[in-house]
MMTF fields as JSON, N, C-alpha, C and O atoms, coordinates in Angstrom:
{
  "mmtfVersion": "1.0.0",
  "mmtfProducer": "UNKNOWN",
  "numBonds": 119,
  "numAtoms": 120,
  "numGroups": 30,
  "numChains": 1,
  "numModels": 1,
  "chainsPerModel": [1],
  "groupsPerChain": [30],
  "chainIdList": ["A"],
  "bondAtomList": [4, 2, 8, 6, 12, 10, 16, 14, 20, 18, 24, 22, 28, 26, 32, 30, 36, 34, 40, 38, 44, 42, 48, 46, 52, 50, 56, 54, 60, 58, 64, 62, 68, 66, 72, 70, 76, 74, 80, 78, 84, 82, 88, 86, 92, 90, 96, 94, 100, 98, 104, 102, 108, 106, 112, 110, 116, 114],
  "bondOrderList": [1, 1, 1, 1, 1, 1, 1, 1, 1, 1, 1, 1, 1, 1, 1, 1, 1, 1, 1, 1, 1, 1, 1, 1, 1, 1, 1, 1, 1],
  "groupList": [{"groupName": "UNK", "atomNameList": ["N", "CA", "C", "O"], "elementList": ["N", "C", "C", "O"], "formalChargeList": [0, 0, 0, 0], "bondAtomList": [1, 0, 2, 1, 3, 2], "bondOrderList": [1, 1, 2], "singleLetterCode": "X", "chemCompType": "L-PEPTIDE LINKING"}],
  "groupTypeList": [0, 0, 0, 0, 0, 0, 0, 0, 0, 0, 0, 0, 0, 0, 0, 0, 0, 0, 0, 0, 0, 0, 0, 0, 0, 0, 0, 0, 0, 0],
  "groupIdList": [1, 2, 3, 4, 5, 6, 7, 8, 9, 10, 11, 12, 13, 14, 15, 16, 17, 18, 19, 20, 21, 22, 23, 24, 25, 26, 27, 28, 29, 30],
  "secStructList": [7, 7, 7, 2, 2, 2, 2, 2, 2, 2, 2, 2, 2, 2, 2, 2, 2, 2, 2, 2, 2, 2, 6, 6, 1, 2, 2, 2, 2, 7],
  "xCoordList": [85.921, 84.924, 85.254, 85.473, 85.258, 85.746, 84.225, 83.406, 84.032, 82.835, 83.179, 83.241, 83.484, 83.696, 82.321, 82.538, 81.239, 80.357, 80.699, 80.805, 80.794, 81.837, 82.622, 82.608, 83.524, 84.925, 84.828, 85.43, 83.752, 83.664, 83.063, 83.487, 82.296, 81.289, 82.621, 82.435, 83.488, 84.567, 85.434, 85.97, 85.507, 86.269, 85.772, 86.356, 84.622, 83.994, 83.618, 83.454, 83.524, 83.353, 84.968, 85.121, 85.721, 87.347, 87.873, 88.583, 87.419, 87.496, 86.665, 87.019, 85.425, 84.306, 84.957, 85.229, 85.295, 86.298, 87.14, 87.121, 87.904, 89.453, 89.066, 89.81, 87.822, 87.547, 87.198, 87.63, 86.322, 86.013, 86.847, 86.667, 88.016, 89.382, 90.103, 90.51, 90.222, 90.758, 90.788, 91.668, 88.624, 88.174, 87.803, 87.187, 88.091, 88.753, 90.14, 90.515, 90.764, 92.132, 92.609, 93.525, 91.84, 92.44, 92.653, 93.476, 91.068, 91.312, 92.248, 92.653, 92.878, 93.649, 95.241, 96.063, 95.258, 96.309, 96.384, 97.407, 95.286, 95.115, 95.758, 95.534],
  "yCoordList": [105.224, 104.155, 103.012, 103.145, 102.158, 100.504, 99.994, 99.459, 100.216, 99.836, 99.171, 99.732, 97.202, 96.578, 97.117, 96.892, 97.72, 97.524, 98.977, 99.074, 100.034, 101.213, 101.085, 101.767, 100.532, 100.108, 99.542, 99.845, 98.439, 97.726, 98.582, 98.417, 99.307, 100.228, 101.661, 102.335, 101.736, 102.765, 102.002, 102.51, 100.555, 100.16, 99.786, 99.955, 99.283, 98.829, 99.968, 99.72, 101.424, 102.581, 102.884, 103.208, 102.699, 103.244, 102.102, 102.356, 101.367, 100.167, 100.535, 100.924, 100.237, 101.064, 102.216, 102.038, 103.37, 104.441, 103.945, 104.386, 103.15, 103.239, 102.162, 102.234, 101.15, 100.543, 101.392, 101.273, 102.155, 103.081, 104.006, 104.364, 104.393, 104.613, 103.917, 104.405, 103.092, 101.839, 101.428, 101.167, 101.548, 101.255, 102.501, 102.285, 103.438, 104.679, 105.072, 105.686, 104.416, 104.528, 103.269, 103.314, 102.255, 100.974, 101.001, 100.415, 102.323, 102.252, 103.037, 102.812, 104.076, 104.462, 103.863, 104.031, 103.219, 102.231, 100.969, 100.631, 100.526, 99.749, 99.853, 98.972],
  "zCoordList": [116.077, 116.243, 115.284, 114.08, 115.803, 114.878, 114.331, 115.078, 113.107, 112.628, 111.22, 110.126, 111.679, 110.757, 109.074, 107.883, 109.601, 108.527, 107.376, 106.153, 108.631, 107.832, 107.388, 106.363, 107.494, 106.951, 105.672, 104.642, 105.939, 104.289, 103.175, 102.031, 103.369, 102.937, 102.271, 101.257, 102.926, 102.506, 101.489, 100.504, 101.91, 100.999, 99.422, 98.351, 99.694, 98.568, 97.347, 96.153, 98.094, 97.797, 96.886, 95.708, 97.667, 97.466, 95.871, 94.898, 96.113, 95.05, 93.675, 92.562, 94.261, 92.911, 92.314, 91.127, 92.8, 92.278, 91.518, 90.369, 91.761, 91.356, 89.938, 88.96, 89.92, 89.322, 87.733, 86.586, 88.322, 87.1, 86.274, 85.11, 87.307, 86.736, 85.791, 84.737, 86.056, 85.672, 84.094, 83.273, 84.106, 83.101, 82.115, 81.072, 82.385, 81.551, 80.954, 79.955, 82.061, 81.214, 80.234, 79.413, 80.502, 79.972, 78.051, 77.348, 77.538, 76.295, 75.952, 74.811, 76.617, 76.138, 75.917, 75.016, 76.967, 76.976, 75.714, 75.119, 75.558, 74.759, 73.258, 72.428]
}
């Protein structure tokens, strides 16, 4: 099923994740 509103909703989801990743590893990198 092509559901432009699902789609965004997975992505914004898939993003938020990776975001919070992101901002967990960054101090260690730091």
């Amino acid at each position: 099923i092509e559901n432009p509103l699902f789609f965004k909703e997975n992505t914004r989801m898939f993003y938020g994740d990776a975001n919070e990743s992101v901002n967990k590893l960054m101090p260690m990198i730091d």
